[in-house]
C-alpha positions in Angstrom: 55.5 44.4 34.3 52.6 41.6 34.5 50.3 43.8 32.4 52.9 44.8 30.1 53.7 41.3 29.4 49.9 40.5 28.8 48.9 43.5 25.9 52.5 41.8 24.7 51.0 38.5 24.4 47.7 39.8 23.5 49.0 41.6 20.5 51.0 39.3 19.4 48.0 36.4 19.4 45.9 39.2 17.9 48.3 39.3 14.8 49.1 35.5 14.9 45.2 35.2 14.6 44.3 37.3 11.5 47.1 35.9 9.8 46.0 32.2 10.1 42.5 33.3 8.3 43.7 35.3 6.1 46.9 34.1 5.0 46.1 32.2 1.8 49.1 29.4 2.4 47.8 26.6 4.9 51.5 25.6 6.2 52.1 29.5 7.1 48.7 29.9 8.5 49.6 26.2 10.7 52.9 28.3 11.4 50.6 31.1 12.7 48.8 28.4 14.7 52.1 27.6 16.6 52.5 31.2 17.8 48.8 31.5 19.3 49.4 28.5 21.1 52.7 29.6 22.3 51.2 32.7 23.2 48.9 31.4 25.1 50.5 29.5 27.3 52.7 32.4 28.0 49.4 33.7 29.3 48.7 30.5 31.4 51.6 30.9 33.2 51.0 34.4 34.0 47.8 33.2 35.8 49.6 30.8 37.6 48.4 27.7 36.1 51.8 26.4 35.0 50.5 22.3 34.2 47.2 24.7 31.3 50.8 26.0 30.1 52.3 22.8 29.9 49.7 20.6 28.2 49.2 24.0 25.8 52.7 23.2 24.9 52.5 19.1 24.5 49.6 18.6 23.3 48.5 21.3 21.4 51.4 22.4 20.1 53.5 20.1 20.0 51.0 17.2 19.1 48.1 18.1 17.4 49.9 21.3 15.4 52.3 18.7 14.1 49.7 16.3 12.7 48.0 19.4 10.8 51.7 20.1 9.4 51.8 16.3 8.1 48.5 15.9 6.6 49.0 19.8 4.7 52.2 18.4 3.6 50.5 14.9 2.9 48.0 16.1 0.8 50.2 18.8 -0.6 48.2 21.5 -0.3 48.8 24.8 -2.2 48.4 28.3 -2.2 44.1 29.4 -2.5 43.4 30.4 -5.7 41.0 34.0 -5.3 37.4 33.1 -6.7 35.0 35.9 -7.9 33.0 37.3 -4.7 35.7 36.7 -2.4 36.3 40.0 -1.8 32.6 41.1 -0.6 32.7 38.3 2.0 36.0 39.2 3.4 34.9 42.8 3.4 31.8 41.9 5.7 33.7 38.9 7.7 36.2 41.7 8.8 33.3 44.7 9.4 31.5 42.5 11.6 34.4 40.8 13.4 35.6 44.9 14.0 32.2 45.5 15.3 32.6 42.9 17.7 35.7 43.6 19.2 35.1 47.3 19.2 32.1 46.4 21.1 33.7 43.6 23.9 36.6 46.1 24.3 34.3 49.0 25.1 32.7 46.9 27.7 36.0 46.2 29.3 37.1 49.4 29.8 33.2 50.3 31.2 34.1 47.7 33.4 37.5 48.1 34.8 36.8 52.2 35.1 35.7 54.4 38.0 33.6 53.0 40.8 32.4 49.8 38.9 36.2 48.5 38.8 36.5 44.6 39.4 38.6 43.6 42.3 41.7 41.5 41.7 40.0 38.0 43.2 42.2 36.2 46.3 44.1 32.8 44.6 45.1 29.7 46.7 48.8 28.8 46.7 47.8 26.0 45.1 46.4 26.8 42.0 47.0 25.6 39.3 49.5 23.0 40.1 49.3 19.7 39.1 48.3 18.1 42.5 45.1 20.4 42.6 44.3 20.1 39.1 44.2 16.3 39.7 42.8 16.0 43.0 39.6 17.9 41.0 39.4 16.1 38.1 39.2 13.0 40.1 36.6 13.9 42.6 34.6 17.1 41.6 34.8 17.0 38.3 34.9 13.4 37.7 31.8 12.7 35.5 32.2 16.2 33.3 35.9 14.4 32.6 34.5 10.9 31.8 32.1 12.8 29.7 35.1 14.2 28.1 36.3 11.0 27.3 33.9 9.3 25.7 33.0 12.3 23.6 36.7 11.6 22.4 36.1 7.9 21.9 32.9 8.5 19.6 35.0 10.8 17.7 37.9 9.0 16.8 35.2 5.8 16.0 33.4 8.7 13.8 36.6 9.5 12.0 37.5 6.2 11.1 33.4 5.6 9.9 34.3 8.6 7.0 37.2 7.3 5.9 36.5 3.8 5.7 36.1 2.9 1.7 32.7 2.9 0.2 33.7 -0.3 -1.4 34.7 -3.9 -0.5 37.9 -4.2 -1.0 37.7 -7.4 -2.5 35.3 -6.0 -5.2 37.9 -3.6 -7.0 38.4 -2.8 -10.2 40.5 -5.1 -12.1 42.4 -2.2 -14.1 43.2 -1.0 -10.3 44.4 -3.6 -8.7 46.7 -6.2 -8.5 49.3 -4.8 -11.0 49.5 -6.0 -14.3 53.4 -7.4 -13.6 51.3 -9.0 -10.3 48.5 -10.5 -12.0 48.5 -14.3 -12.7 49.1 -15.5 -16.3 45.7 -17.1 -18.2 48.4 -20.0 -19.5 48.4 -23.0 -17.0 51.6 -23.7 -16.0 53.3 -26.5 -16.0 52.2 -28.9 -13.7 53.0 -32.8 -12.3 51.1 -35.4 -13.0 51.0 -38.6 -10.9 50.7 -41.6 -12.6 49.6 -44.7 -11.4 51.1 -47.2 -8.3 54.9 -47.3 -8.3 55.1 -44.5 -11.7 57.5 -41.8 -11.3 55.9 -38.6 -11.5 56.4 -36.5 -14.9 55.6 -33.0 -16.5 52.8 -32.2 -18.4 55.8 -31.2 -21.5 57.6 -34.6 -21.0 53.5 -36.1 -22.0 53.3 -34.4 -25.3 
């Protein structure tokens, strides 16, 4: 039943895959996304590693997969248009992608066959839980993780760096901004003058 399950899953993120490259609408190939990560951690939890399925789920999913969603629909991003050429590049994209998997396939099934077969390895009770997973991350793993984290750190500082405008924002154009309705009139306005000790105050109108 496990391995049934497995060339299930495996098909399905097979399909799910090819259809986020080659599908030429970016929300369906995001939609296509979804299904390789849900696939995926369908996979996790096959293996026993139920808190990798979890975090596929939240994070990946459920996080990051959404924010592609927004900024595609953000920046309202349509169907791509063919271009001359296309065509050849797909062609060798997909004959050396085929040569590829033929090849890793073939050395699975060399692998798993006759007297070289690989023995299912022994798993603690443990694994994969989230008290193991922790207690690792904290102790063995600690610096690789804190590595991890500042990696992060540099590229979220990165991202904001591009985005930033190439321009003071105090320096733009005045056809741009503020608003003609906004901007402030070149007549003076109206304005009180004070006159001298004990004068009540009077407009600049009320002089002339």
């Amino acid at each position: 039943m496990e391995s049934i399950l497995f060339y299930i899953m495996a098909a399905i993120i097979l399909v799910a895959g090819v259809t986020v490259i080659l599908h030429r609408n970016p929300v369906k190939s995001a939609l296509a996304l979804i299904v390789v990560m849900l696939s995926l951690a369908i996979l996790y939890l096959q293996l026993s590693a139920s808190l990798l399925a979890m975090v596929q789920i939240m994070v990946y999913v459920g996080a990051i997969m959404v924010l592609f969603l927004f900024v595609i629909m953000i920046l309202n991003v349509g169907v791509e248009a063919p271009f001359p050429g296309r065509f050849s590049r797909r062609a060798i994209a997909g004959l050396t992608g085929s040569l590829i998997g033929i090849t890793l396939t073939g050395i699975v099934l060399l692998g798993t066959s006759g007297s070289n077969s690989i023995a299912s390895p022994t798993v603690d009770s443990d694994f994969g839980s989230i008290e193991r997973t922790g207690e690792l991350l904290l102790t063995r793993y600690l610096l690789p993780f804190e590595l991890i984290s500042v990696l992060l750190l540099v590229a979220i500082i990165g991202a904001v760096l591009i985005i930033r405008p190439r321009w003071p924002v105090t320096s733009l154009p005045t056809e741009l901004w503020p608003p003609s309705s906004d901007r402030p009139s070149d007549k003076p306005e109206s304005s009180k003058i004070i006159a001298g000790d004990g004068a009540e105050g009077f407009s600049a109108e009320d002089a002339g």
